[in-house]
N, C-alpha and C positions, 0 to 999 in steps of 0.2 A: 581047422582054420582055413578058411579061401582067402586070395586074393583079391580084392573087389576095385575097380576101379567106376569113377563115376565122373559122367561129362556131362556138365552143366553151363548155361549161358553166362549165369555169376551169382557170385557168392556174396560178392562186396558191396553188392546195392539194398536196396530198399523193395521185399515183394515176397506175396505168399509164398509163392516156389522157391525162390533162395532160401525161407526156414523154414520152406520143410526137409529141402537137400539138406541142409544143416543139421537139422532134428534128425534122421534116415543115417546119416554118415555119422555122425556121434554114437547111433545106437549099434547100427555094425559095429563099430569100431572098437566094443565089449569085447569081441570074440572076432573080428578077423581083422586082416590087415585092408586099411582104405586108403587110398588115392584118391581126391579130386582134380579133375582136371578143367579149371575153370574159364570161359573167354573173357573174362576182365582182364583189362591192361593190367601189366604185374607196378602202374603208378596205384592201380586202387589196392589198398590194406586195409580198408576200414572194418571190423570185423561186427556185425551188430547182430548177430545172431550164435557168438560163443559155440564157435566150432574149437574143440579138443584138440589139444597138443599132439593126440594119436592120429590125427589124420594129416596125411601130408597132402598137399596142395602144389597143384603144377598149372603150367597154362598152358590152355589149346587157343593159337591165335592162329586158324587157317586162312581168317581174310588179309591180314596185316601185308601189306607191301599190296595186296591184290587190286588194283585201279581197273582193272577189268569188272570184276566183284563189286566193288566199290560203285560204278556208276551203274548197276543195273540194280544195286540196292537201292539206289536215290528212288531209281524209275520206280521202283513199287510202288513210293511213294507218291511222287510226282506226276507219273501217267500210268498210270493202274490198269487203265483198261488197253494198255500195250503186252505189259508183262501179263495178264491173271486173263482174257481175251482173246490174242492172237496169236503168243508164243511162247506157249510154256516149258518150252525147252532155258528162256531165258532166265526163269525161275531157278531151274536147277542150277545155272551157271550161274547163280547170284551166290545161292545158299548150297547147294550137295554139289560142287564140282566134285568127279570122279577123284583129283590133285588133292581133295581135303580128305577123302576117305580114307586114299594113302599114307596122308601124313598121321592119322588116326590108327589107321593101322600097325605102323613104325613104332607108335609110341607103347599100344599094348600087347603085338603080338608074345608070346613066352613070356609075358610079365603077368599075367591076371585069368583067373578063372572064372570069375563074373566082371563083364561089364554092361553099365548100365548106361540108357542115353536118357536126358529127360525132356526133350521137345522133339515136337515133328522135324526139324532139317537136322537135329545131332540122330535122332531114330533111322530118320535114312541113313544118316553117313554111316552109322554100326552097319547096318543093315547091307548097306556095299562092301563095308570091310571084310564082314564075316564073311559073305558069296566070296570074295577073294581069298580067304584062309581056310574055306571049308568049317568043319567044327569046332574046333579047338578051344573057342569058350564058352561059356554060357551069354546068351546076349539080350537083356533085356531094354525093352522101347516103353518107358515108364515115363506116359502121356496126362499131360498139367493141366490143357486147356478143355473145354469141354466139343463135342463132335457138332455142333453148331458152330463154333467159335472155328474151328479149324477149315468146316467142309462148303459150309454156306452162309455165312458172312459173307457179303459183297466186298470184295478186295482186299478182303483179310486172310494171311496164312495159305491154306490150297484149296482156294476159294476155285474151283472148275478143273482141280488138277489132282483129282483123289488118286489118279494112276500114279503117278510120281511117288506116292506115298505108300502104296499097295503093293506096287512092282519089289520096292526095297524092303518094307518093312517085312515081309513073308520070308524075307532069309534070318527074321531073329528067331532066340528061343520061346520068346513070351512076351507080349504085349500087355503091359497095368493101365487099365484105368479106373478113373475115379468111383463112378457109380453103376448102375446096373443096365439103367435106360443107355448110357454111352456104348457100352457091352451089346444088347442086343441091337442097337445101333449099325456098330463096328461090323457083326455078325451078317446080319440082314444087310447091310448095306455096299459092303466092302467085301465080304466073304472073308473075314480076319477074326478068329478065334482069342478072346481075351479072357484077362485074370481082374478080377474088381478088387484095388484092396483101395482099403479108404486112408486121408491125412493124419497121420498123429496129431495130436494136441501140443500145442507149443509149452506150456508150463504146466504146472499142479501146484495147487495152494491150498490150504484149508479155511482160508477166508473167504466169505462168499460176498456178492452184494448183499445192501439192506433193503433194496427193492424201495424208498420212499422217498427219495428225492425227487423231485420233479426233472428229471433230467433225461432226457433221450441220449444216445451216444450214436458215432459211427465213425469210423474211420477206416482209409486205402488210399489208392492212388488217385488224386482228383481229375479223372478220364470219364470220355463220356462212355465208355464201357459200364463205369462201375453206379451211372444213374444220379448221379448228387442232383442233378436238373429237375428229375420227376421226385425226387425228396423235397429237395424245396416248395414243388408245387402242394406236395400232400400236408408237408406242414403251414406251411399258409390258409392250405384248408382248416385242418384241425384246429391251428391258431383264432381262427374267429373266435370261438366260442371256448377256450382253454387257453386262460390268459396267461397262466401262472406256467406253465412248460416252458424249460429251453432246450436246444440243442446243442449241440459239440459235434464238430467234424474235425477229426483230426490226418493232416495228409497234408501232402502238395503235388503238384500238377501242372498240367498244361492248361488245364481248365481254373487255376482257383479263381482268377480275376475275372472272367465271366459269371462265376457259378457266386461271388460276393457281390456283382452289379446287378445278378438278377434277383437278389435276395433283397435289396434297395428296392428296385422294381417293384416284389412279391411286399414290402414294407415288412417285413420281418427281419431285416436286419439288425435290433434289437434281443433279438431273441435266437440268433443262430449266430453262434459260435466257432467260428473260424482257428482252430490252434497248432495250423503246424503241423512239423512234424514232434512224434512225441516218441520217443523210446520206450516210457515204461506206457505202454498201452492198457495193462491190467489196471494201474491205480484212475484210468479213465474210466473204465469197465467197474471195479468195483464202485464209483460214486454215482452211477449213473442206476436206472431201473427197468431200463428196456434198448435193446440192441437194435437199429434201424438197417436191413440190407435192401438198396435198390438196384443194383445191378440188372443191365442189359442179359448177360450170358456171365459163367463161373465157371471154374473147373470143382473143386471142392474148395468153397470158403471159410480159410484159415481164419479171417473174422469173425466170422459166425461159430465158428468151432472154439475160439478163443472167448467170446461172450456165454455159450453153454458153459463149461469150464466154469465162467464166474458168477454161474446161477441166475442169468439173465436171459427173462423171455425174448424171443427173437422175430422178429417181424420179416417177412419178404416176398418178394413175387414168386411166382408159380414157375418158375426156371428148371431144367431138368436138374441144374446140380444140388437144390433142394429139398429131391426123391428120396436119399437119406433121414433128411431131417423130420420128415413129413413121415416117414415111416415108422419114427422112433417117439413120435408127437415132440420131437423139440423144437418145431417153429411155428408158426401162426403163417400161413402163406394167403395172396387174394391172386386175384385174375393179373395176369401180367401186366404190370403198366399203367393198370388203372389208378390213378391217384385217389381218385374219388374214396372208392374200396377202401385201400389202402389208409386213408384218414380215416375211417370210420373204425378200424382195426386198431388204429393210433389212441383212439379215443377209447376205445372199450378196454384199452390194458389202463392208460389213465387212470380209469376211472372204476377200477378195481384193483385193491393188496390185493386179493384173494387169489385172484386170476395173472398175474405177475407170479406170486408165488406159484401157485401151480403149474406154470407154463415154466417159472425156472426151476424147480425140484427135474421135472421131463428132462430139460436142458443140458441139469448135470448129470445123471443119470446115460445120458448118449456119450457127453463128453468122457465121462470114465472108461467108456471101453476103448477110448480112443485113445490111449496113452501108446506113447512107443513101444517100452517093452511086451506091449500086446499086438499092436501091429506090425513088429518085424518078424511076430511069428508065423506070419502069412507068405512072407517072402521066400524065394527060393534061392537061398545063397547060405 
């Protein structure tokens, strides 16, 4: 039995990474002793992802009191091209001060034999801790976002600061990422050696879809990361001529009141589905008969992994975090971004059971191996 501790952004919101931390600590939690250590305010309890009594739950709040921290997190946002352009040292004093590694360190030195970070600025702070304690525990940098997302997105993450990232994170034991393309990536690009283990599946049921409703489904966070903008376009397309299809998005956002005025706009506001947020996400999934991802960039889509699961063909752009999918024939991918494409893909699962069902037999088929107790056996703890 190890000790395992785990530092995550949070547990108490709404987003892939929160269930899959949740999913990963539940299944530790069979055979070793777990800690999360989460930065939500200890006001959020909201628990929507049915983390086990066996895990205890602590909090890391290194910015809290910090007004120094505090206002050059704003400037990320605010003047991007101050922090991510001319001084990336201010980056680190936003998110990896030396002060936070410390208090990181405090919390698990002599307490834990694996610990785990799950984003690029808690990967650095491990990554400092450890270089100050030497060996003492296993430390893994088990990374969410994909190496687009992190390295070359303009003002996003360590958009021009891959050193900050590189310098620290080479003091861990092991670096996860998602898929294989981010791996030789990492490799080639960074000169940082990784381990590829893929998402677990968030449930298992024996009920599949019935594939005949006319109903498209999708739901995440309504950002322009995750493409609802170039979805609406594509179904507008498809819509001329396929009068009988609706949509459902299910989510909320920063985006929803653009992405409903542009659907007015697109005149398909009749026919797309705006519903919120929705907890039970599978009884979406099973009434619906094909899964729609447009996303910009993905790490591994817990969505799309949740639609396999419930026998549903999956549609998406050509993104690296869909090299999995595409390997195992569980999605139908086009040229990135192309809407055009994209509608035409729409239309041809439409307009074939046959081709829905076959595309979801593949689907579940990938989803099975995905289950947790098979992907924790990849981990090293």
């Amino acid at each position: 039995m190890s000790r395992i501790a785990i530092f995550t952004n949070s547990i108490y919101s709404l987003g892939g990474e929160q269930r899959v931390v949740c999913i990963m600590a539940n299944e530790f939690a069979k055979v070793h002793d777990v800690t999360v250590y989460t930065m939500d305010s200890p006001e959020k309890t909201e628990d929507y992802y049915g983390l086990t009594s066996k895990v205890a739950v602590e909090h890391y709040l290194p910015y809290q009191g910090d007004r120094v921290s505090f206002c050059l997190r704003a400037l990320t946002h605010l003047v991007p091209i101050m922090v991510y352009d001319w001084w990336p040292e201010l980056l680190e004093r936003a998110y990896c001060y030396d002060k936070y590694a410390n208090e990181m360190l405090e919390m698990i030195e002599g307490k834990y034999d694996v610990v785990i970070a799950t984003a690029w600025q808690l990967s650095i702070l491990l990554g400092k801790a450890r270089k100050k304690t030497g060996t003492k525990f296993y430390a893994i940098g088990w990374e969410h976002s994909s190496y687009e997302a992190y390295f070359e997105t303009k003002y996003f993450y360590l958009y021009k600061h891959k050193e900050l990232f590189v310098n620290n994170v080479k003091n861990l034991s092991e670096i996860i990422v998602l898929n294989e393309d981010y791996s030789e990536k990492y490799r080639k690009n960074l000169g940082l050696a990784t381990k590829v283990i893929y998402n677990p599946i968030s449930f298992w049921n024996d009920e599949k879809a019935k594939l005949y409703n006319k109903q498209f489904i999708t739901y995440g966070r309504l950002d322009k990361c995750k493409g609802y903008d170039l979805l609406l376009e594509a179904f507008a397309i498809f819509s001329k001529n396929e009068k009988e299809w609706i949509l459902k998005i299910a989510g909320t956002g920063k985006q929803e009141r653009s992405l409903k005025k542009k659907a007015r706009k697109l005149g398909v506001q009749n026919r797309v589905l705006f519903v919120g947020y929705e907890r039970n996400v599978r009884k979406l999934l099973l009434e619906s008969s094909a899964f729609l991802l447009t996303s910009r960039f993905e790490g591994f889509p817990m969505c799309a992994i949740e639609a396999c699961e419930a026998g549903l063909p999956v549609i998406a752009f050509d993104i690296p975090a869909m090299i999995p999918f595409k390997t195992h024939e569980a999605a139908n991918v086009v040229e990135c971004f192309d809407v055009e494409a994209y509608s035409k893909e729409m239309k041809r699962i439409a307009n074939s059971y046959t081709m829905r069902y076959t595309m979801g037999k593949k689907a579940l088929n990938f989803a099975e191996q995905l289950k947790a107790n098979e992907i924790v056996k990849n981990w090293s703890v």
